[in-house]
MIPA-823829 format. One record per residue: residue in one letter; y, z, x of N, C-alpha, C, O, CB in turn. Coordinates in steps of 0.05 Angstrom, whole numbers, padded with zeros to 5 digits, always signed. Glycine has a CB too. Layout:
N
aYZXYZXYZXYZXYZX;...
***
This chain:
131
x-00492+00282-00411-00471+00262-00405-00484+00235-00401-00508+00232-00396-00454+00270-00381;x-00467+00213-00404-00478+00184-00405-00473+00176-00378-00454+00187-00365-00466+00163-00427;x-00489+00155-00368-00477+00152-00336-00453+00139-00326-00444+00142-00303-00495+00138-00321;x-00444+00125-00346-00414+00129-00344-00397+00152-00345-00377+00150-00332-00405+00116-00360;x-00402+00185-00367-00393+00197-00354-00394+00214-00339-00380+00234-00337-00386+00198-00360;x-00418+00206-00323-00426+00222-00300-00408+00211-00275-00397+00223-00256-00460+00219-00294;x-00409+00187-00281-00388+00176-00255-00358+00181-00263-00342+00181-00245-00392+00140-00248;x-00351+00184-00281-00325+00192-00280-00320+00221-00275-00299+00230-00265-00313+00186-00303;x-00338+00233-00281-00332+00263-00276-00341+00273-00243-00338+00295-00231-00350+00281-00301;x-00350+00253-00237-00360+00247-00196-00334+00240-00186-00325+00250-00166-00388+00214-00184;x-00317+00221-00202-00293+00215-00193-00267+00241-00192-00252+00249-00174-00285+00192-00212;x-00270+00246-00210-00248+00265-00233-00253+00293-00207-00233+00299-00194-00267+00275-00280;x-00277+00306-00200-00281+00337-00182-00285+00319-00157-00299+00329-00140-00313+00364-00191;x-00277+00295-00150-00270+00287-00114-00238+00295-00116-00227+00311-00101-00275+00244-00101;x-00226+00280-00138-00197+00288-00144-00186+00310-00144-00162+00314-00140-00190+00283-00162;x-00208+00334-00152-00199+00350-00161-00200+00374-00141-00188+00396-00142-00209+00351-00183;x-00221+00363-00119-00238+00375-00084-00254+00401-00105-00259+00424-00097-00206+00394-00045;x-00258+00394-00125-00281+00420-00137-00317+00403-00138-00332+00387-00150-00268+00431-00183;x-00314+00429-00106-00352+00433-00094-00362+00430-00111-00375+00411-00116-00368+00459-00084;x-00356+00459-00131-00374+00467-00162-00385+00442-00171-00408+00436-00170-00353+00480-00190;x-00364+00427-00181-00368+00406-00200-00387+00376-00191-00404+00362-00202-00337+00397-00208;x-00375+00377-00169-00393+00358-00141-00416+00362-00149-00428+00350-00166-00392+00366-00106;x-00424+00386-00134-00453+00393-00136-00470+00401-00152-00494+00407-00150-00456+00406-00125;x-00450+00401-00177-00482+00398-00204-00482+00376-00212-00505+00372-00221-00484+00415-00236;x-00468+00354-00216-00471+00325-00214-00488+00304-00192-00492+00280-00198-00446+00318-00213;x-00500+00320-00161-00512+00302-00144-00541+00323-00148-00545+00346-00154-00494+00297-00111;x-00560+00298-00142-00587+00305-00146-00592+00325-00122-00574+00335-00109-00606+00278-00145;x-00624+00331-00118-00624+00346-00089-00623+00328-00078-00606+00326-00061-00643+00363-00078;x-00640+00309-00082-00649+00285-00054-00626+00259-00058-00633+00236-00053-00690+00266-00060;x-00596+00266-00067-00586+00245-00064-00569+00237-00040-00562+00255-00025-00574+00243-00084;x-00564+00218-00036-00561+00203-00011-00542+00178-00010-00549+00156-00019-00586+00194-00003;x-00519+00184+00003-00495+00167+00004-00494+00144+00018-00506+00146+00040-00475+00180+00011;x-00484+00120+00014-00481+00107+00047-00458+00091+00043-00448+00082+00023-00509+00086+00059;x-00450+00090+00067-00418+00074+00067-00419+00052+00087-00423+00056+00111-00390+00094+00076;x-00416+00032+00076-00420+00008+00091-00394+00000+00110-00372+00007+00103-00426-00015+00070;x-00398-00012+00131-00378-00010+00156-00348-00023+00140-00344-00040+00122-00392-00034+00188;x-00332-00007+00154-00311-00014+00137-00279-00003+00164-00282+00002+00188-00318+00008+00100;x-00259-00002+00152-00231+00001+00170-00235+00038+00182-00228+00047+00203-00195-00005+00144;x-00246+00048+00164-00240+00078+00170-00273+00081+00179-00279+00105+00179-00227+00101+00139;x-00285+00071+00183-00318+00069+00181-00337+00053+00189-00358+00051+00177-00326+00068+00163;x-00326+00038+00216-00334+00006+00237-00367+00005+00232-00378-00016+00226-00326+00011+00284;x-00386+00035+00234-00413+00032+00234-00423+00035+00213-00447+00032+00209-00426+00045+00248;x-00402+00044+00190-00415+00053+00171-00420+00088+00175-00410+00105+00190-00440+00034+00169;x-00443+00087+00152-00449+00113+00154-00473+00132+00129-00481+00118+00110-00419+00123+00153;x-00478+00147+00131-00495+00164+00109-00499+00192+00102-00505+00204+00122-00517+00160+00113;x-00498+00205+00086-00491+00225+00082-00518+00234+00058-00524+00218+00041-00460+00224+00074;x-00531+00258+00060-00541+00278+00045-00522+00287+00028-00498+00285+00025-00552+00297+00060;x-00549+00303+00014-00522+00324-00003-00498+00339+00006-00475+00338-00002-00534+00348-00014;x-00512+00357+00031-00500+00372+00051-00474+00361+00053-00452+00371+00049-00515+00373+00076;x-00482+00334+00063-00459+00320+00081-00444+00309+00058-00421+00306+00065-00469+00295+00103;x-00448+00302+00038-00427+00299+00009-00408+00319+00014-00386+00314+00024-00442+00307-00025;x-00417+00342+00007-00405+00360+00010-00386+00371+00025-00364+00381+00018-00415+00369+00008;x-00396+00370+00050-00383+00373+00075-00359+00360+00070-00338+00373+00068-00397+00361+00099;x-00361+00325+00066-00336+00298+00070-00322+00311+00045-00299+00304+00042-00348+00255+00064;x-00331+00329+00025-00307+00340+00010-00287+00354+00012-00265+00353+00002-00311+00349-00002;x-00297+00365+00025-00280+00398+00047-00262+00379+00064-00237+00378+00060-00309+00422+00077;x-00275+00367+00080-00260+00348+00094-00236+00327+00082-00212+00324+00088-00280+00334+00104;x-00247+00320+00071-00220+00311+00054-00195+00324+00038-00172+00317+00032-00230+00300+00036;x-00215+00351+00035-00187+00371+00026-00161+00375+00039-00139+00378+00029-00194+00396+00025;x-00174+00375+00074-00158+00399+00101-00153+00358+00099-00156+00366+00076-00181+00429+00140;x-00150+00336+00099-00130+00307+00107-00117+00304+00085-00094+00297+00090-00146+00277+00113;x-00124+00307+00054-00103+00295+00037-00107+00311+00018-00125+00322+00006-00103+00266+00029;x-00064+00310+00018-00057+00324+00002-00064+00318-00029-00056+00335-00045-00033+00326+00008;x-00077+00294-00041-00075+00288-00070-00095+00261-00061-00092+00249-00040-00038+00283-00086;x-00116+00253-00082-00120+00228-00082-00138+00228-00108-00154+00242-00119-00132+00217-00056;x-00121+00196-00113-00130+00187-00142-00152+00160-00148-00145+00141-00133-00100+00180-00156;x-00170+00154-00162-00184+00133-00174-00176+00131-00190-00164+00148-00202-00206+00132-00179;x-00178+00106-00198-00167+00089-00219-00195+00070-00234-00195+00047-00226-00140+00067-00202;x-00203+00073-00240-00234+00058-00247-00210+00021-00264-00191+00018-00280-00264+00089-00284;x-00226+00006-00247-00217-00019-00262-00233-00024-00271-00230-00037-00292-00209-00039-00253;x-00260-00017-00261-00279-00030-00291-00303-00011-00278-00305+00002-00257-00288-00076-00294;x-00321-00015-00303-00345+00005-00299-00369-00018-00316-00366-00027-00339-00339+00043-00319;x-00386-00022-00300-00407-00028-00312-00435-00019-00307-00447-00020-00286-00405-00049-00312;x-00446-00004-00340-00461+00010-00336-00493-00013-00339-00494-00028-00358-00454+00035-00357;x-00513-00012-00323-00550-00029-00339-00561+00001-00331-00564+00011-00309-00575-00069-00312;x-00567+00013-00357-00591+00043-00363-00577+00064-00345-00555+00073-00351-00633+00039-00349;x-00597+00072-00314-00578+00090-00298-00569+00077-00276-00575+00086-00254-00589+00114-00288;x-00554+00056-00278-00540+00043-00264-00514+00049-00263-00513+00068-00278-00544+00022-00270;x-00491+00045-00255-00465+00043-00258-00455+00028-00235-00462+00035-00212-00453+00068-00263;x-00438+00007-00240-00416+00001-00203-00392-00007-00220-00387-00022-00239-00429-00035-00171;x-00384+00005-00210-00349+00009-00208-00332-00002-00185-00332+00003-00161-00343+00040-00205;x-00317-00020-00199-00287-00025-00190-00263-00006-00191-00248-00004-00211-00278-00047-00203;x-00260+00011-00159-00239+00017-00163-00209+00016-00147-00208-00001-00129-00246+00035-00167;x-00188+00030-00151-00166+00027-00141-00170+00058-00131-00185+00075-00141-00140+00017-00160;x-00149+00060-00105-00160+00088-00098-00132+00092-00081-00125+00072-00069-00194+00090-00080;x-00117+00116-00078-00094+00123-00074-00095+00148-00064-00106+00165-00078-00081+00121-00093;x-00083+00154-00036-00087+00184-00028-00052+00189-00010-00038+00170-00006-00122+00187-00002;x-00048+00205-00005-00032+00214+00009-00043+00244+00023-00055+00264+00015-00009+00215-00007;x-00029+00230+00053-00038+00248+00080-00024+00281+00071+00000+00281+00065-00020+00232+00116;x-00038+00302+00072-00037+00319+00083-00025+00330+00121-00008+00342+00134-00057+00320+00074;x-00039+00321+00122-00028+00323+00152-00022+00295+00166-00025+00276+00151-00051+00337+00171;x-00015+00289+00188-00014+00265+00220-00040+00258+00215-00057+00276+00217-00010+00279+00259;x-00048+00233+00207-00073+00219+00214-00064+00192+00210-00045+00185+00196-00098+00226+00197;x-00079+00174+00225-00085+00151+00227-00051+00136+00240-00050+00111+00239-00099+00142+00194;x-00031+00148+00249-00012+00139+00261+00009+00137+00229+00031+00129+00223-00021+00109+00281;x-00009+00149+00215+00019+00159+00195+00025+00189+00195+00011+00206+00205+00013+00153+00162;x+00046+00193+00184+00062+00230+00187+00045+00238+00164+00032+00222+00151+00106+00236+00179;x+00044+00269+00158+00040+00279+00130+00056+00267+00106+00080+00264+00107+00047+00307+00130;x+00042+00262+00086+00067+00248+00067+00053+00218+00068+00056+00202+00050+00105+00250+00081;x+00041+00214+00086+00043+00177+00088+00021+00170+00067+00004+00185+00057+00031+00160+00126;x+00025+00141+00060+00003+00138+00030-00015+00116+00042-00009+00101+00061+00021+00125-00007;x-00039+00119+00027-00067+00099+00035-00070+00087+00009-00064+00095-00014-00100+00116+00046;x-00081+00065+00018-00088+00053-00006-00116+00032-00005-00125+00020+00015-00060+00036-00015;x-00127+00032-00031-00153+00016-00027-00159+00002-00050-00148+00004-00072-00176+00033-00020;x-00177-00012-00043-00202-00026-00064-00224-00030-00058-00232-00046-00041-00199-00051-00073;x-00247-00004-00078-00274+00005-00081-00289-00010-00098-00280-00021-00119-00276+00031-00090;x-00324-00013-00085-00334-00020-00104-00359-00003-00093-00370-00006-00071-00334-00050-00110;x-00364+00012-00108-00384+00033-00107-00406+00029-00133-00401+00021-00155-00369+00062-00109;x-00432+00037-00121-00448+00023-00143-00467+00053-00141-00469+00063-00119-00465-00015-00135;x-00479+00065-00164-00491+00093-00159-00513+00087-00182-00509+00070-00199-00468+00123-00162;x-00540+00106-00181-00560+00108-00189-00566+00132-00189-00570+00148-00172-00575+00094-00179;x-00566+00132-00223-00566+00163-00227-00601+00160-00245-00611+00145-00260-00532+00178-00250;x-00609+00186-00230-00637+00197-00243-00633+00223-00255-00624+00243-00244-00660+00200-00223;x-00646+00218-00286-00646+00242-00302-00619+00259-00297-00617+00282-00287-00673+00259-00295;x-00598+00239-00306-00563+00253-00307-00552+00267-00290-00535+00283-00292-00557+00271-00327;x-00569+00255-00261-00554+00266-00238-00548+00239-00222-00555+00217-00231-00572+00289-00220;x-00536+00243-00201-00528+00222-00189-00556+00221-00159-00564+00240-00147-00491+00226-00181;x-00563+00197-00156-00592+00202-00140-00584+00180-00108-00596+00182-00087-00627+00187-00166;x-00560+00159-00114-00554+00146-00093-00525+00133-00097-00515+00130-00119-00577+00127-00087;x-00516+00127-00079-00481+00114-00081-00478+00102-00053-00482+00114-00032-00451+00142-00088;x-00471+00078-00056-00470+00057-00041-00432+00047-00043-00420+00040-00064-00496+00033-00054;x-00418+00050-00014-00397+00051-00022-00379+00027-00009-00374+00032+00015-00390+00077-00018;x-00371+00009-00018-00354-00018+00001-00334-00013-00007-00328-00011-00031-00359-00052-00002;x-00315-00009+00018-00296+00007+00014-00274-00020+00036-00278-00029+00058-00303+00044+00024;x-00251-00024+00015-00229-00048+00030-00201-00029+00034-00185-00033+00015-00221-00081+00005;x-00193-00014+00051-00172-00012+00062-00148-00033+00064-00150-00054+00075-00179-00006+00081;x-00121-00024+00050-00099-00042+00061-00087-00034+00079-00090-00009+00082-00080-00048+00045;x-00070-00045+00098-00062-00035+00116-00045-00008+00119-00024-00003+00108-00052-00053+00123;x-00058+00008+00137-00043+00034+00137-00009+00037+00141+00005+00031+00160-00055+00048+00158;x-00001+00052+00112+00041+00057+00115+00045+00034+00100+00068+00026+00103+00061+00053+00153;x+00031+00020+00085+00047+00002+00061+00046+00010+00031+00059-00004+00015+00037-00027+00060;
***
């Protein structure tokens, strides 16, 4: 796969909460980080493990969530992506009911070695929660 569609198909099994697919797309030694943000004041970092983990986790909070890639630009194993990002609650979180919708704008930038994904850096803009 080309590293564009390595990142779409990283997008496509978050959507889809398939581990399987997750985890033959991330390297061993790859390594997440999420820069401080509305859902995420310190930020944060994540291993493979912990990829994984925030997948599961995301399964048991929302019922459905979608990317929308607005743009992709690939230099060799580079890629960062602009995206739109859309979820609806599963359960009561964040002072919305089950049912309530989130909404965002991503710009995630990832470095993939030898057609895996090896790092992802994630700035993540929340709109206000229930609109």
């Amino acid at each position: 796969m080309s590293p564009r569609e390595v990142v779409v198909e990283f997008l496509s099994a978050i959507e889809r909460k398939d581990a399987a697919a997750l985890d033959a797309l991330l390297s061993p030694t790859v390594r997440r980080y999420e820069w401080p943000n509305l859902l995420s004041p310190r930020g944060s970092s994540q291993d493979r493990a912990g990829m994984l983990a925030g997948l599961a986790a995301g399964a048991r909070l929302l019922a459905e969530e979608r990317y929308e890639p607005l743009s992709l630009l690939v230099d060799g194993e580079r890629v960062a992506a602009e995206l739109q990002w859309r979820a609806v609650l599963a359960v009561p979180a964040l002072g919305l009911p089950a049912g309530g919708a989130l909404k965002g704008r991503f710009a995630v930038f990832f470095r993939l070695h030898e057609g895996r994904i090896e790092e992802v850096h994630n700035y993540d803009c929340f709109e206000p929660f229930g609109t």
